[in-house]
N, C-alpha and C positions, 0 to 999 in steps of 0.2 A: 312607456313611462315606467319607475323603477316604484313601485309601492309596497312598503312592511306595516300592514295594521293590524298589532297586536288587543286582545280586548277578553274578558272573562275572569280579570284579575278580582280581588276583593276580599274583605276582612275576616277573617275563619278560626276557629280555636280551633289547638294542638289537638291532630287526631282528624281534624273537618279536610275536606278535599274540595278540588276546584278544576275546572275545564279550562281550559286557556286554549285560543283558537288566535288564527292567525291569516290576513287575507293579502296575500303576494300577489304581483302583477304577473302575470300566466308566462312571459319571457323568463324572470328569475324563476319562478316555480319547477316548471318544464325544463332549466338546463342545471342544477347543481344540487347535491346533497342538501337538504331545510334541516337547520337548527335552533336548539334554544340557548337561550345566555340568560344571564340572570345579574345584578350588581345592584350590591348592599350596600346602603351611603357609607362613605369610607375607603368602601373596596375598591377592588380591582373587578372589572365583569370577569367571570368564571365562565365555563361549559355547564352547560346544564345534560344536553342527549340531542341526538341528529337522528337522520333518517336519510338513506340516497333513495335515489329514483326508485329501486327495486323494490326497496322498503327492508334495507336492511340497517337496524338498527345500533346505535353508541350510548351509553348511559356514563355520566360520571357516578363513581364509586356509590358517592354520598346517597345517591339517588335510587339506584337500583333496587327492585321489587316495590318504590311506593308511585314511582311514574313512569307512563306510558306517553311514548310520542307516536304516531301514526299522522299518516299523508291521504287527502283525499285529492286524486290526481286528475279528475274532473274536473270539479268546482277550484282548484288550486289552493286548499287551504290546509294549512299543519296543526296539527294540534296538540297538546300535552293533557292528560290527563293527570292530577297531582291526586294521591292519598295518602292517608296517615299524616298531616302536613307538622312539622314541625316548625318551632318561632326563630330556628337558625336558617330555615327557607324562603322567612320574610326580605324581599327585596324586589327591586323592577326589573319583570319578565322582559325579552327582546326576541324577538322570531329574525333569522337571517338564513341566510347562506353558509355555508362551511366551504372554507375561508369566507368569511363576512366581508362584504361589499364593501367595494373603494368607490368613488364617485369623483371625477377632477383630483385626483390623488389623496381624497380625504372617505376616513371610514363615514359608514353611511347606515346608520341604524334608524328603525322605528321608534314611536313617541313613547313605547312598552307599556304595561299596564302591571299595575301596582299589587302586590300579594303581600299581604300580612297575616300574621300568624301570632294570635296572643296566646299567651302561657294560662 
């Protein structure tokens, strides 16, 4: 079975940090690059940072120096560590694949879990 459950999301002032964990079905875990996305009502989901099997990592720009993604390749789960958060970071986290899952010809995301960030 194909399973993304994202979870550790939650309400933070500018500066507060947050865990974000993520628990994949050991098939996706085990064969492709774990990424994060992110999509702020309005947007378009962006990249947020990935990690291949190796553990080597991708940061988009915005992000770099305040979050950390790491892979625990036992237990199958990814995780982001977010710091210094700002309230332009506010939006719902998604854990996938890089290239992110098709399913019957349709993209295939988790329920994501929700980050806010007040001024």
């Amino acid at each position: 079975q194909v399973q993304l459950v994202e979870s550790g999301g939650g309400l933070v002032q500018t500066g507060g940090s947050l865990k974000l964990s993520c628990a994949a079905s050991t098939r996706i875990f085990s064969s492709y690059v774990m990424g994060w996305y992110r999509q702020a009502p309005g947007k378009q989901r962006e990249f947020v940072a990935s990690i291949s099997r190796a553990g080597i990592t991708t940061y988009e720009a915005s992000v770099k120096g305040r979050f950390t993604i790491w892979r625990d390749n036992t237990n199958y789960i990814v995780y982001l560590q977010m710091n210094n958060l700002k309230p332009e970071d506010t939006a719902v986290y998604y854990c996938n694949t890089q290239p992110w899952l098709k399913i019957g010809g349709n993209d295939y995301w988790g329920q994501g879990t929700q980050v806010t960030v007040s001024s």
